[in-house]
C-alpha positions as CSV (number, residue, x, y, z in Angstrom):
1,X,107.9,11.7,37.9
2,X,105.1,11.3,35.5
3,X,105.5,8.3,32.7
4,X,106.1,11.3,30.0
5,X,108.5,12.8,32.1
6,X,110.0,9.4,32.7
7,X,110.0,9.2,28.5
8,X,111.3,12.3,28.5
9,X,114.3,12.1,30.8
10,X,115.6,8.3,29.0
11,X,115.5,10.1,26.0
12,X,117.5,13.0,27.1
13,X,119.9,10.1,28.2
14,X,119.8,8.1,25.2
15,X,120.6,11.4,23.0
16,X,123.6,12.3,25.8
17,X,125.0,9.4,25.9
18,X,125.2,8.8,21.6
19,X,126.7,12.6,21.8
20,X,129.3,11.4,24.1
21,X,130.0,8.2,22.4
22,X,133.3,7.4,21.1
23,X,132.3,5.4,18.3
24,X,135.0,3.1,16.3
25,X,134.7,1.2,13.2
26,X,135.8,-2.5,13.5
27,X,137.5,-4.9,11.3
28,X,135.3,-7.0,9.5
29,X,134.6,-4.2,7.5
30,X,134.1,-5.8,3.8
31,X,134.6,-2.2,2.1
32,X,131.0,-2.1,0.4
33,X,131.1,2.0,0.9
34,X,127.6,2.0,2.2
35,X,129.1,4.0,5.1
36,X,130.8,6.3,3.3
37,X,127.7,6.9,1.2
38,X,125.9,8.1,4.7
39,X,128.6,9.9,6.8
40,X,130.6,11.1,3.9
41,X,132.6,13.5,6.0
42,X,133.5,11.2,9.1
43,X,133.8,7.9,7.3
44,X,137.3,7.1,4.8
45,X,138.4,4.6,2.6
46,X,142.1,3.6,3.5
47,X,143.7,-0.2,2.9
48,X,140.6,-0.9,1.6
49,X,138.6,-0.4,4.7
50,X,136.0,1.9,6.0
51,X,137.9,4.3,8.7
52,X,136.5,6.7,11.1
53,X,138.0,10.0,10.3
54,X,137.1,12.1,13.5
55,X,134.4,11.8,16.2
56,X,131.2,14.0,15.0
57,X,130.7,17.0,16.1
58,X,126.8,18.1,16.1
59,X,123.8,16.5,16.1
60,X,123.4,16.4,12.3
61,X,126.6,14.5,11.9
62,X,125.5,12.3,14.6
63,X,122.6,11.2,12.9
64,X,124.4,10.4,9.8
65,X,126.8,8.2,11.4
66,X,123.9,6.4,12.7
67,X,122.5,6.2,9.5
68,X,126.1,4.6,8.5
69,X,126.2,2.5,11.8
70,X,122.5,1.2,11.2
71,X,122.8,0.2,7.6
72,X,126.2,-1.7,8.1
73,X,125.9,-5.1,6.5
74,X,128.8,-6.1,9.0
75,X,127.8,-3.8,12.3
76,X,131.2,-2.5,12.6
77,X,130.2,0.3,12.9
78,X,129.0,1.0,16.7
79,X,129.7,3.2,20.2
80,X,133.1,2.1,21.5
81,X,131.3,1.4,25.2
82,X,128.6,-0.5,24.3
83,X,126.3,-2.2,21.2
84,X,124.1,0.1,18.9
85,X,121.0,1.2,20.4
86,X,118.0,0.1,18.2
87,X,116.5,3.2,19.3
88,X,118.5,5.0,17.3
89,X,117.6,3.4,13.7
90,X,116.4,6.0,11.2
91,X,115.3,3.7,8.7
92,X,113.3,4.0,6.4
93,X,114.6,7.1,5.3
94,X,113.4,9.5,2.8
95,X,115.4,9.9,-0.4
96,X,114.0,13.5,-1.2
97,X,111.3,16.0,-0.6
98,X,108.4,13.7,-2.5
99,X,109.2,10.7,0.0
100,X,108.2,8.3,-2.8
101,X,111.5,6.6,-2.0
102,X,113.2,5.4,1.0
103,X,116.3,3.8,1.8
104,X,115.7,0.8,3.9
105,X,119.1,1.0,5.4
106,X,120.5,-3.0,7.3
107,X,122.3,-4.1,4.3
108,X,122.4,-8.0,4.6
109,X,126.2,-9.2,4.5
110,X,124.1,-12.3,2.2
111,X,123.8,-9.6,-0.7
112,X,127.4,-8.2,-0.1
113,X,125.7,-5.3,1.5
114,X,123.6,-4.6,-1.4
115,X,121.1,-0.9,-1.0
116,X,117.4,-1.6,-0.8
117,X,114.7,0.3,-1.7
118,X,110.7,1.0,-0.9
119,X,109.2,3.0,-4.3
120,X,105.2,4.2,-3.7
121,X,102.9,3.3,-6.7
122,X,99.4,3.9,-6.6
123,X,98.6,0.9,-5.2
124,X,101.4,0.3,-2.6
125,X,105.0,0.3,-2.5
126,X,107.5,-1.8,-4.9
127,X,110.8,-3.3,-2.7
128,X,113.8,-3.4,-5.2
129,X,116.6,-5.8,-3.6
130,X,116.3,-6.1,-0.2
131,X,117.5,-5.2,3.1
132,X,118.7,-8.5,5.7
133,X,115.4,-10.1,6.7
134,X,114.1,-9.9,10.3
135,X,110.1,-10.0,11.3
136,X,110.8,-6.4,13.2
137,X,111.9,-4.9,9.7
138,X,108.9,-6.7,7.4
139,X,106.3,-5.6,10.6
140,X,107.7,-1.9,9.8
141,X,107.0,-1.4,6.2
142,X,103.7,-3.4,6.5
143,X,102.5,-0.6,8.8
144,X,103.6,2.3,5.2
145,X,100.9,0.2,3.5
146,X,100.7,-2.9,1.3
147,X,103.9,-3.8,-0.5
148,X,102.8,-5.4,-3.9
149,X,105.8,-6.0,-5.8
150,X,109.6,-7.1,-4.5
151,X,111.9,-6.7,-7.5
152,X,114.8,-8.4,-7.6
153,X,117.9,-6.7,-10.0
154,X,119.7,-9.4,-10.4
155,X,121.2,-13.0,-8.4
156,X,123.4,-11.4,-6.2
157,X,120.4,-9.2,-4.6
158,X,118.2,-12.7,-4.4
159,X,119.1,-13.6,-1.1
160,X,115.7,-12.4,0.7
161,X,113.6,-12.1,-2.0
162,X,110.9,-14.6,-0.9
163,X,111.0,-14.3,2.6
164,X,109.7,-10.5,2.1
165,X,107.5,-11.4,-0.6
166,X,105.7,-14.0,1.4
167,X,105.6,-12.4,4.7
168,X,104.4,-8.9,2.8
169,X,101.8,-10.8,0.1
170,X,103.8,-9.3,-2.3
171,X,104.9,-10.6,-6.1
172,X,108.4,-11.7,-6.4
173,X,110.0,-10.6,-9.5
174,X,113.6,-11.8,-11.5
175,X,114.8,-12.1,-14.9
176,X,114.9,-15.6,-16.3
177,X,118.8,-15.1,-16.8
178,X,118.9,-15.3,-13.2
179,X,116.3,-17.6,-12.3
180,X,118.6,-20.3,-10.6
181,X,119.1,-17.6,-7.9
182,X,115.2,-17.5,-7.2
183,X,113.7,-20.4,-8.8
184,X,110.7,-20.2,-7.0
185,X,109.8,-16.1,-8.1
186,X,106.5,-15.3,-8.8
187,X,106.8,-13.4,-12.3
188,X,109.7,-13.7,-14.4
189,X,111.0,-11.5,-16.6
190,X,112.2,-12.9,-20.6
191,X,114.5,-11.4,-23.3
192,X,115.7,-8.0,-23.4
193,X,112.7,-5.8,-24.3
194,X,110.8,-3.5,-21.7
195,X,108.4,-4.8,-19.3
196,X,105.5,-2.4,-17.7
197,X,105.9,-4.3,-14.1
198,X,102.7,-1.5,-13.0
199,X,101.9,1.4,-14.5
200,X,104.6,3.9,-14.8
201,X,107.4,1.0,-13.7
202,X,109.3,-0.6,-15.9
203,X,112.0,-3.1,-16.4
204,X,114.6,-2.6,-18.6
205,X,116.8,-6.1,-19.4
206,X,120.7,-5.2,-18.7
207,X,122.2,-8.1,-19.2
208,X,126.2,-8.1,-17.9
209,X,126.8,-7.7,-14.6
210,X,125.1,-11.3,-14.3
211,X,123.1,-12.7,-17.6
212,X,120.1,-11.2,-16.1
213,X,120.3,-7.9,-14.6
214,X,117.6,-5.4,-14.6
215,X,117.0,-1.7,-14.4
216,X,113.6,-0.5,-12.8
217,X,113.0,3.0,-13.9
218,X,110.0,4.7,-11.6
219,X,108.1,7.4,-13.6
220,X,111.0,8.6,-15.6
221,X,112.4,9.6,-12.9
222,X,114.2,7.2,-10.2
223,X,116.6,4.3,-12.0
224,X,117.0,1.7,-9.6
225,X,119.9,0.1,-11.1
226,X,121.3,-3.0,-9.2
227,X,125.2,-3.4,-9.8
228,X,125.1,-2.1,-13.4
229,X,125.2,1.3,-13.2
230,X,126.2,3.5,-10.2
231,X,127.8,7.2,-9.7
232,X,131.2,6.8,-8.8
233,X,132.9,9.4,-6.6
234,X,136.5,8.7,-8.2
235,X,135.2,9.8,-11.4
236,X,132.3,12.0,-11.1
237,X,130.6,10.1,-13.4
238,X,128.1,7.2,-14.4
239,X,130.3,4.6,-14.1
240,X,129.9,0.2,-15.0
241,X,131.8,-2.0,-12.6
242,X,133.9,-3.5,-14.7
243,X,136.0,-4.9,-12.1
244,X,133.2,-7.1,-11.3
245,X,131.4,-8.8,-14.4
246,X,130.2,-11.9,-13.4
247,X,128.7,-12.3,-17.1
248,X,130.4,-10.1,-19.7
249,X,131.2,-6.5,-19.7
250,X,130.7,-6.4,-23.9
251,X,127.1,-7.1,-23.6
252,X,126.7,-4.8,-21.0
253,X,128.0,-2.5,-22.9
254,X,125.5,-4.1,-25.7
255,X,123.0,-3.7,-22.7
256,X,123.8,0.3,-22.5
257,X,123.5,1.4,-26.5
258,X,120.5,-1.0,-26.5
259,X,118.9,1.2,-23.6
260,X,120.0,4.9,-24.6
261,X,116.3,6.4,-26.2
262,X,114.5,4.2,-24.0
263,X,116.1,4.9,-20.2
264,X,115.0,8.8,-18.7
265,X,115.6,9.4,-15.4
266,X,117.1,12.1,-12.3
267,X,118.1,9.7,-9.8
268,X,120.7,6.8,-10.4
269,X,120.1,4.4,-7.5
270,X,122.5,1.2,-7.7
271,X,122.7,-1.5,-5.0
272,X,126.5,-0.7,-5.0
273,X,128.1,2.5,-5.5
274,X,127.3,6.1,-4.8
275,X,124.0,7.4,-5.7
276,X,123.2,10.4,-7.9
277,X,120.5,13.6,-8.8
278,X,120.8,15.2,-11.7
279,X,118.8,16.4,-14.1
280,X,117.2,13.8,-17.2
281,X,119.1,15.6,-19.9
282,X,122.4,15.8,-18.2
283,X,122.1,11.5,-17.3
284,X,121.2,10.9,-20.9
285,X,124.3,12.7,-21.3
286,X,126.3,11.0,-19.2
287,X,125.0,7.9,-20.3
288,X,125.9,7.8,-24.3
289,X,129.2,9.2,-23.2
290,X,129.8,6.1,-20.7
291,X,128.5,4.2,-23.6
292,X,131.1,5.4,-25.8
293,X,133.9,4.5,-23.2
294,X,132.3,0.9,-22.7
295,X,133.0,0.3,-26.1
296,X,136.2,-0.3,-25.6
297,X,136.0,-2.6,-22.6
298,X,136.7,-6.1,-22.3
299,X,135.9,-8.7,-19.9
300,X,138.6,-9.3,-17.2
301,X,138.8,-11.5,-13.9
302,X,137.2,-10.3,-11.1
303,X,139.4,-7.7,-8.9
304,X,137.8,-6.5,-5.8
305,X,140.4,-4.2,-5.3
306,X,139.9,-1.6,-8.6
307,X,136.7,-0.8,-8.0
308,X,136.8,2.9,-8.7
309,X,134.0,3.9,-5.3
């Protein structure tokens, strides 16, 4: 046998044997619905754990439960015989037809399994939050092209911040609400008025989630949004976590009627929570009515548990 027959053949086996597997989900879960986001259809929430619902059944819903099992802050998600295969990683992948986003997938337990993201600009890619660090994942986006900007949405997302930045020669950026959590960041962002971060990317001040969260809007068009905004599938709306203000739900509130004429976008793209397409007129929409609801909210101790995913 020839060497691309012999490449041929372990693939063949690689792809039998992930058909064949009878994959579990474990229990160190930590609930951060990243799964559920990815295999929507073979994944559950019950007792406040991730649950596999069946086994998939064709190759399409084997590749999202890859997807799932790959961006796992916790890797409980694997093959009941045996560890995941790297092979089998699809990251980075593609957020829509233009590919100017990805999803990095690996979720780092250190930023509670937080989403990260690659944007193209016309110099490079931007990195908002990022993914766990390892010198296999930094060597792959390298080879997309240079990465000029890591943008940090708030403290919680901090955790990796400079290790990409340095090993990618790339700008590390935070608001100076949050500073303590990257003291050490290249740019820092002040008050609560728009920055132009590069042309066409700007960051909009949120404060309330943590004193200084920050929205990155792409081109009027993608709204990377951290933990301030997300779409939650309990609703079917734009939702605020509520259940988790670190700072103060009434100025994030403050934070949403400040931001109505100024934030236009299609995509909603939170670290946590479901994301969301929808046409610019329907978000503003669904933005001054959530702004209207957030009137009425008031700052509560942190409950894990009422998180509306």
């Amino acid at each position: 046998m020839n060497s691309s027959e012999d490449s041929s053949a372990n693939s063949s086996a690689k792809s039998s044997e992930t058909s064949s597997a009878n994959w579990i989900v474990d229990d160190r879960c930590t609930n951060c619905d990243v799964a559920r986001q990815l295999a929507p259809d073979l994944i559950r929430e019950h007792d406040r754990k991730s649950r596999l619902v069946r086994q998939p059944r064709d190759e399409a819903e084997r590749r999202q439960l890859l997807a799932a099992a790959h961006a796992c802050p916790t890797r409980s998600i694997r093959p009941g015989d045996g560890p995941l295969d790297r092979a089998t990683d699809p990251f980075p992948l593609a957020l829509d037809e233009t590919g100017d986003v990805l999803l990095l997938g690996h979720n780092s337990r250190q930023t509670a399994g937080a989403t990260a993201y690659l944007c193209r600009r016309p110099t490079g890619w931007a990195m908002i939050d990022t993914p766990r660090y390892s010198e296999s994942l930094a060597a792959r986006y390298e080879a997309l092209g240079p990465v000029t900007d890591v943008l940090l949405t708030h403290r919680d997302h901090a955790a990796h911040g400079r290790a990409y930045a340095d090993r990618l020669g790339a700008r590390l950026w935070i608001h100076e609400g949050d500073l303590a959590a990257a003291p050490d960041a290249d740019r820092v962002l002040r008050g609560t008025d728009p920055v132009e971060v590069s042309p066409g990317l700007v960051a909009h001040p949120f404060p309330g989630h943590t004193l200084g969260s920050v929205l990155y809007v792409a081109d009027g068009r993608y709204c990377f949004s951290g933990d301030s905004l997300y779409w939650s599938r309990t609703s079917g709306d734009i939702e605020v976590q509520e259940a988790v203000t670190w700072y103060s739900i009434e100025e994030q509130a403050a934070s949403l009627e400040r931001g109505l004429d100024a934030l236009r976008f299609e995509w909603l793209l939170p670290g946590h929570g479901d994301k969301r397409r929808m046409p610019a007129e329907e978000a503003d929409r669904r933005l001054r009515a959530l702004a209207v609801r957030a009137r009425a909210l008031r700052t509560k101790p942190v409950d894990f548990a009422a998180v509306r995913w």
